[in-house]
DSSP file (Angstrom, degrees, kcal/mol; ACC not computed):
  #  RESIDUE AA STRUCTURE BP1 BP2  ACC     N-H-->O    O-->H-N    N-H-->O    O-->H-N    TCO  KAPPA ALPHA  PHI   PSI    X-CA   Y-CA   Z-CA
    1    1 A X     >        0   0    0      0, 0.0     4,-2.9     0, 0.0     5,-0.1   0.000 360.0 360.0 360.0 -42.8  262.2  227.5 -128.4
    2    2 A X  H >>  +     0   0    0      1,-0.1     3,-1.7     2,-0.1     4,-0.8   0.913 360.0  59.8 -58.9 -61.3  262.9  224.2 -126.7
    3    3 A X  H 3> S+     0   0    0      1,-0.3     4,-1.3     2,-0.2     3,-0.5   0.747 111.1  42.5 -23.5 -75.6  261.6  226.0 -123.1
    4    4 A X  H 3> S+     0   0    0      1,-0.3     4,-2.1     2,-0.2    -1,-0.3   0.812 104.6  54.3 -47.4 -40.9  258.3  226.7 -124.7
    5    5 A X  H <X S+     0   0    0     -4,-2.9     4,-1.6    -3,-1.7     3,-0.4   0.970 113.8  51.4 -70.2 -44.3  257.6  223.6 -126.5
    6    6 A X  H  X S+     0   0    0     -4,-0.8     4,-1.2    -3,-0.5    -2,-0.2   0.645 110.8  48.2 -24.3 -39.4  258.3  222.1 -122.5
    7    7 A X  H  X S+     0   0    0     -4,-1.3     4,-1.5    -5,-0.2    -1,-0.2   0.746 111.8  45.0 -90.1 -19.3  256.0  224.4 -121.0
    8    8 A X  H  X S+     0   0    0     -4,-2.1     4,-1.3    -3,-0.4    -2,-0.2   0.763 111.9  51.1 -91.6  -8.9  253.2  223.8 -123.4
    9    9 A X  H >X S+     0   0    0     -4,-1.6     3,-3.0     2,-0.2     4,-1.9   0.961 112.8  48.6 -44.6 -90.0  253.8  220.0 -123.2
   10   10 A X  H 3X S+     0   0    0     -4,-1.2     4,-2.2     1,-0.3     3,-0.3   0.541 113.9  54.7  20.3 -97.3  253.6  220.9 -119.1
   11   11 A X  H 3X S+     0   0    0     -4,-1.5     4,-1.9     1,-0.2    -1,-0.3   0.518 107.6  42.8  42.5 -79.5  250.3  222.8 -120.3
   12   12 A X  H <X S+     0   0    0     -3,-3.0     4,-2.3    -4,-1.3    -1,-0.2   0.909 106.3  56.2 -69.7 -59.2  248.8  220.1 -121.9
   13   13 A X  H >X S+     0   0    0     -4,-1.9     4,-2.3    -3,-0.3     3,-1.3   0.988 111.0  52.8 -42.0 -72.5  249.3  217.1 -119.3
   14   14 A X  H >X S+     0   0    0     -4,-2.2     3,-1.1     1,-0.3     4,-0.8   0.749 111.1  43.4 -48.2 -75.3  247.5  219.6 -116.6
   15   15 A X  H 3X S+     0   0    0     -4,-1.9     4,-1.9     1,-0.3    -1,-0.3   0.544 109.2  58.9 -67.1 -13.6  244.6  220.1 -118.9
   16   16 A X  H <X S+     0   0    0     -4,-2.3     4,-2.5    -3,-1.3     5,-0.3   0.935 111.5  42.7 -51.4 -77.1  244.5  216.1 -119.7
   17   17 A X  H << S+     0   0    0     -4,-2.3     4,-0.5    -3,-1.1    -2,-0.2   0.830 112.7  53.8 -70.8 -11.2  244.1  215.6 -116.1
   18   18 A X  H >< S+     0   0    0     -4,-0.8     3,-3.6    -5,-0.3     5,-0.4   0.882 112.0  43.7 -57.5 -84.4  241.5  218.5 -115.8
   19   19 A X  H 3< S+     0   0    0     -4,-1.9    -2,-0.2     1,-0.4     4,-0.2   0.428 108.3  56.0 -45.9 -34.5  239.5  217.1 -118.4
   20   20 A X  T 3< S+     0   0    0     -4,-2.5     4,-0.5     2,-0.2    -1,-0.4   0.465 114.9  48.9 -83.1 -29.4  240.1  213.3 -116.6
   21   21 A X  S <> S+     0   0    0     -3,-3.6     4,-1.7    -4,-0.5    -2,-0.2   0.898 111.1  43.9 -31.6 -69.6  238.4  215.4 -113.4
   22   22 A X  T  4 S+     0   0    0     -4,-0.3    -2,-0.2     2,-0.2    -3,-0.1   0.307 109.7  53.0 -88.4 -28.2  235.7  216.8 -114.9
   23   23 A X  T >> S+     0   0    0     -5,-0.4     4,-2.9    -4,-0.2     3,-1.3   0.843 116.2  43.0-104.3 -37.9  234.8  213.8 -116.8
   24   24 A X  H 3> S+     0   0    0     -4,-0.5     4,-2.5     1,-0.3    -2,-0.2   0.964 106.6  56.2 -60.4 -57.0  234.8  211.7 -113.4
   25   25 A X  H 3X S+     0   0    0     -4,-1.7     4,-0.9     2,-0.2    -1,-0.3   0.453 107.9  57.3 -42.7 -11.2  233.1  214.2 -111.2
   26   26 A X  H <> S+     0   0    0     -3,-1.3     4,-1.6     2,-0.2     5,-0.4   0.836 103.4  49.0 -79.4 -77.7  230.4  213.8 -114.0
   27   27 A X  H  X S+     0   0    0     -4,-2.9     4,-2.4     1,-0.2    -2,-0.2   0.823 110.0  52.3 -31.4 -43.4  230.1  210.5 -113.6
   28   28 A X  H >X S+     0   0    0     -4,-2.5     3,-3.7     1,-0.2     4,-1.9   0.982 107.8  47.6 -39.8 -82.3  229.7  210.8 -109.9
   29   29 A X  H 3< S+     0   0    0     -4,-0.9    -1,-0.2     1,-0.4    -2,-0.2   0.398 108.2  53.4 -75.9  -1.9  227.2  213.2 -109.8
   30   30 A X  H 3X S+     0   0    0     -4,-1.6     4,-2.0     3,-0.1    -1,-0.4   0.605 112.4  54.8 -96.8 -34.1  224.8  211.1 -112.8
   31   31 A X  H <X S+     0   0    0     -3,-3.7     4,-1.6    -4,-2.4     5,-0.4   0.990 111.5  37.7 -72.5 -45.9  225.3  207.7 -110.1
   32   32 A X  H  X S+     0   0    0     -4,-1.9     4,-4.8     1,-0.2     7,-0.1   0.988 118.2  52.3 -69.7 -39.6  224.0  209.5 -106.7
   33   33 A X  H  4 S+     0   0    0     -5,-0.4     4,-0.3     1,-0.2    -1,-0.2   0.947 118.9  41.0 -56.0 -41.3  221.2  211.3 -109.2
   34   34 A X  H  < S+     0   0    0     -4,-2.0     4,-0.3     1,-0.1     3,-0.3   0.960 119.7  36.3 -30.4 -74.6  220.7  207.7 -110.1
   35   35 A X  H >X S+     0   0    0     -4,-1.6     4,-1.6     1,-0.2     3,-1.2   0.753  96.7 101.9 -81.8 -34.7  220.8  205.9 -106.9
   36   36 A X  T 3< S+     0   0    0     -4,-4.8     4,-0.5    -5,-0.4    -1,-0.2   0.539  83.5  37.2   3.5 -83.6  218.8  209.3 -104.8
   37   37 A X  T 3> S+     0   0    0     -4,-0.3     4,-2.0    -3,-0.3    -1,-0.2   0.703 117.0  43.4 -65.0 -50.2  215.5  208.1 -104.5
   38   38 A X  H <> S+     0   0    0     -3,-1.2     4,-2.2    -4,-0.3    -1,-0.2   0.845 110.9  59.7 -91.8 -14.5  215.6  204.6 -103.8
   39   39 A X  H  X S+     0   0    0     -4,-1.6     4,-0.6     2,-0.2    -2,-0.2   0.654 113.2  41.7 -48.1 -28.6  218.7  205.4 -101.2
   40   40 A X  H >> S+     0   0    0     -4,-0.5     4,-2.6     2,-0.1     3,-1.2   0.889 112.3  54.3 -84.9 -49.8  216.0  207.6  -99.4
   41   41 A X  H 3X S+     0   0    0     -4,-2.0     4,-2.5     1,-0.3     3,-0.2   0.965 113.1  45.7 -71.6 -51.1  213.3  205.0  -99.8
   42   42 A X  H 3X S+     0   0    0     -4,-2.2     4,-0.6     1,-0.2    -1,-0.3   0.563 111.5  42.7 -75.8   2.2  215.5  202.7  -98.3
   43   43 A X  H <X S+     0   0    0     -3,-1.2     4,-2.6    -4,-0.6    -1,-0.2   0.759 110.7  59.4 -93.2 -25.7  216.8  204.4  -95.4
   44   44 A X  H  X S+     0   0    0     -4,-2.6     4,-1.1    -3,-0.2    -2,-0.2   0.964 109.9  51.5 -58.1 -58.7  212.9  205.9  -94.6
   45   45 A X  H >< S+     0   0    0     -4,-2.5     3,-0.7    -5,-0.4    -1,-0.2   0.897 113.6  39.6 -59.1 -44.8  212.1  202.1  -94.4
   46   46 A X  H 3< S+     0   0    0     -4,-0.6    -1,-0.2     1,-0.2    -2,-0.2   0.789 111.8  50.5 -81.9 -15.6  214.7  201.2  -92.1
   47   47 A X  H 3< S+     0   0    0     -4,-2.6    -1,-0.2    -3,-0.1    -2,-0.2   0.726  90.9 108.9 -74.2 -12.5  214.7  203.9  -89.8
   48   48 A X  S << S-     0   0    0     -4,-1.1     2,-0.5    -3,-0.7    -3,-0.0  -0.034  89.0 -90.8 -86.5-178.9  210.8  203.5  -89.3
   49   49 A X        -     0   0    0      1,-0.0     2,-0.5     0, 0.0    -1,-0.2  -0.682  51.0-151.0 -95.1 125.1  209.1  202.1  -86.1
   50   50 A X        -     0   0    0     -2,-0.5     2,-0.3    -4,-0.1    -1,-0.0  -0.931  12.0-170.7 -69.3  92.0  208.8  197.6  -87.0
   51   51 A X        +     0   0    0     -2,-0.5     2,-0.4     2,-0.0     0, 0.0  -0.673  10.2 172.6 -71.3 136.4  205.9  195.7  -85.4
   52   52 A X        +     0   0    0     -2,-0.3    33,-0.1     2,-0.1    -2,-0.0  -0.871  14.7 171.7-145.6 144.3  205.8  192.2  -85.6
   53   53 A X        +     0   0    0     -2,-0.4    32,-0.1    33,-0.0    -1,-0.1   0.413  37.7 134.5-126.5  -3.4  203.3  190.4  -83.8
   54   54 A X        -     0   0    0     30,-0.2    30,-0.2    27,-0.1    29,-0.2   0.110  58.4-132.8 -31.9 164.0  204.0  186.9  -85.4
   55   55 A X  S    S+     0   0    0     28,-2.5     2,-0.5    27,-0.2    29,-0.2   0.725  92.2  77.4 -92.4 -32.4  204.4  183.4  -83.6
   56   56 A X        -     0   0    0     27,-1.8     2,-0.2    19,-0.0    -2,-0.1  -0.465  69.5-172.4 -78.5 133.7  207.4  183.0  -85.6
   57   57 A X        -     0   0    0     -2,-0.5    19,-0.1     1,-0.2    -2,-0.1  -0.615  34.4 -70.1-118.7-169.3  210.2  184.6  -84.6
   58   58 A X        -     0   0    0     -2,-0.2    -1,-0.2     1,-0.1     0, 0.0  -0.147  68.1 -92.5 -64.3 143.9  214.1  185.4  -85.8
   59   59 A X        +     0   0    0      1,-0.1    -1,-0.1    10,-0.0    10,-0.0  -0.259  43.3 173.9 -43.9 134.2  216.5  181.8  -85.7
   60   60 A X        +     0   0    0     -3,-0.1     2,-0.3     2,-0.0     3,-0.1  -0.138  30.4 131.8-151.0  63.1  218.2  181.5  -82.4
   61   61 A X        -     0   0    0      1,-0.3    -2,-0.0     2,-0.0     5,-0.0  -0.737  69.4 -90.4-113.4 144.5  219.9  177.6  -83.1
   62   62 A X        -     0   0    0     -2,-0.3    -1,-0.3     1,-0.1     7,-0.0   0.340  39.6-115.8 -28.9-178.2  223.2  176.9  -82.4
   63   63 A X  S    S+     0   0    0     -3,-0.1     3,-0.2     1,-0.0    -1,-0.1   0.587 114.3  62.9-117.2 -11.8  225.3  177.5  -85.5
   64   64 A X  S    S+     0   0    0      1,-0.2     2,-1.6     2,-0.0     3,-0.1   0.876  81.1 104.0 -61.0 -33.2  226.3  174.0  -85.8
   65   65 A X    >>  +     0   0    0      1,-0.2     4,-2.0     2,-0.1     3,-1.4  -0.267  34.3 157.5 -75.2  75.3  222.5  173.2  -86.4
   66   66 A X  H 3> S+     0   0    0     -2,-1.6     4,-2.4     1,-0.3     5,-0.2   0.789  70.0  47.0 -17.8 -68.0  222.2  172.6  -89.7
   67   67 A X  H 3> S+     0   0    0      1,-0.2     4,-1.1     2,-0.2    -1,-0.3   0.673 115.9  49.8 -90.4  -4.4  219.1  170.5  -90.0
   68   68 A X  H <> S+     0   0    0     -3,-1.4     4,-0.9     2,-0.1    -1,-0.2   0.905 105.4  56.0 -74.2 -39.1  217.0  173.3  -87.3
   69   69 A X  H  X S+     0   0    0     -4,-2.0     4,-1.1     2,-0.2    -2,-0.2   0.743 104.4  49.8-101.9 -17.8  218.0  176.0  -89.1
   70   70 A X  H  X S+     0   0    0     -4,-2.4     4,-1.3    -5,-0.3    -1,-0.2   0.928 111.2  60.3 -63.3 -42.1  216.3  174.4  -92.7
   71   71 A X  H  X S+     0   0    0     -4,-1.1     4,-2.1    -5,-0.2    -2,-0.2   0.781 103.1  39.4 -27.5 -48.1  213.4  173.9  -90.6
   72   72 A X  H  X S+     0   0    0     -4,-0.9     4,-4.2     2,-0.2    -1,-0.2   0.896 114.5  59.1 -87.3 -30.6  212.7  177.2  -89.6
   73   73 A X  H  < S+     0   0    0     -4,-1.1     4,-0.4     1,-0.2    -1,-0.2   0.794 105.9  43.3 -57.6 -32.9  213.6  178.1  -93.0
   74   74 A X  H  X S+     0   0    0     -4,-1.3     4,-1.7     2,-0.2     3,-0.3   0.767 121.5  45.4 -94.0 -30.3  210.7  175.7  -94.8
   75   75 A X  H  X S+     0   0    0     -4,-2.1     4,-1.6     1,-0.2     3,-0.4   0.999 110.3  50.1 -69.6 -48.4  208.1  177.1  -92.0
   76   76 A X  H  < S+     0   0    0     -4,-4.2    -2,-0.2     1,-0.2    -1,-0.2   0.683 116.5  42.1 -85.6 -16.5  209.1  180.6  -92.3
   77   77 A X  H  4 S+     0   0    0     -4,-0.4    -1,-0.2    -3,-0.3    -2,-0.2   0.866 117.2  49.9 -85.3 -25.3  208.7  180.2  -96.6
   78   78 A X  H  < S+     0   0    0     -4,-1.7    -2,-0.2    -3,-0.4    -3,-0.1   0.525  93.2 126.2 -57.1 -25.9  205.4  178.3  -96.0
   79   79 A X     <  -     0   0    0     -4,-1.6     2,-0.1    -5,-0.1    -3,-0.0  -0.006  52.1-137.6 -60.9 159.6  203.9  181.0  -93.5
   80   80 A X     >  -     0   0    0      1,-0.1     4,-2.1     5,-0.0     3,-0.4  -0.366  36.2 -99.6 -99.5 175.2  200.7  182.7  -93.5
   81   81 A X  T  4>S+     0   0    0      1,-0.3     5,-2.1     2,-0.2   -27,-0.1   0.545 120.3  47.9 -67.8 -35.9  200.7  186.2  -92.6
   82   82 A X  T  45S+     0   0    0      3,-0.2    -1,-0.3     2,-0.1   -27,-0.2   0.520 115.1  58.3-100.4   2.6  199.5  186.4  -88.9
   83   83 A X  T  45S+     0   0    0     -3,-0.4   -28,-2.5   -29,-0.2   -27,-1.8   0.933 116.7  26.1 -65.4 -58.3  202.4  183.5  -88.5
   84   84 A X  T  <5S-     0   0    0     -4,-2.1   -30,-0.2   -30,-0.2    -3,-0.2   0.373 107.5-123.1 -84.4  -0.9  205.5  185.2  -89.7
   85   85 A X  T   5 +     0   0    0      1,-0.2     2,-0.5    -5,-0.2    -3,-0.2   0.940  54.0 172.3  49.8  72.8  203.7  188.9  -88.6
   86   86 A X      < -     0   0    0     -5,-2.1     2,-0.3   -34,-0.0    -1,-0.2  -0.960  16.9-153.5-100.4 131.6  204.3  189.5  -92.4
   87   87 A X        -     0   0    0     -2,-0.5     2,-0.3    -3,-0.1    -5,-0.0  -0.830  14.9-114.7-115.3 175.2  202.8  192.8  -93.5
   88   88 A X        -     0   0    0     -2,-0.3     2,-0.4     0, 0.0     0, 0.0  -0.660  27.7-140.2-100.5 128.7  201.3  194.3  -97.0
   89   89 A X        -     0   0    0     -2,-0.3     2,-0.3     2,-0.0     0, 0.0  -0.829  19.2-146.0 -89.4 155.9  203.4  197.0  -98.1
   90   90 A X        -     0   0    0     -2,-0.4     2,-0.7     0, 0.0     0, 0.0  -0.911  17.2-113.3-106.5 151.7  200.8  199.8  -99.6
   91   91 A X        -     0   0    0     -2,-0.3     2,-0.5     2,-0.0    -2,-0.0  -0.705  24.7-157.7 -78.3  96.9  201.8  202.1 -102.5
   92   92 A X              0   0    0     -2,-0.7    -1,-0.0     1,-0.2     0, 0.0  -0.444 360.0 360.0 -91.8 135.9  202.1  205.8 -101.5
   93   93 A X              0   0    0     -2,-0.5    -1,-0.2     0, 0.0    -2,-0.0   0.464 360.0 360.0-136.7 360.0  201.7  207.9 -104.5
């Protein structure tokens, strides 16, 4: 009798940690169904071909310079569109 009541203890533990599988793999597989779509949308964007034909370009200041690199920061939030070669994204539907 004891032997049995051991193996269905045994028994039980596995199907505890199926169930503790099963319930994770769930979870998984509702976050990438989550995440899909804007994980595509954001790899499409970065793999695609980048123009910029701004006058402003990327920082290239020493790393010490502190007071250049606020500089570029307050033109680059202040810029117009053909400065910072900013573009309009359009909505593709």
């Amino acid at each position: 009798m004891q032997v049995e009541e051991a193996l269905n203890d045994d028994d039980d533990l596995k199907v505890g940690y199926l169930i503790i599988v099963v319930n994770s793999l769930g979870v998984v597989m509702v976050a990438l169904g989550t995440i899909y779509k804007p994980l595509i949308k954001l790899v499409r964007m970065l793999t695609s071909k980048h123009v910029h034909e701004g006058t402003l370009k990327g920082y290239k200041g020493d790393k010490g310079d502190e007071e250049g690199f606020v500089n570029y920061c307050q033109r680059l939030a202040v810029s117009s569109v053909s400065e910072a070669g900013w573009t309009e994204i359009t909505v593709k539907e």
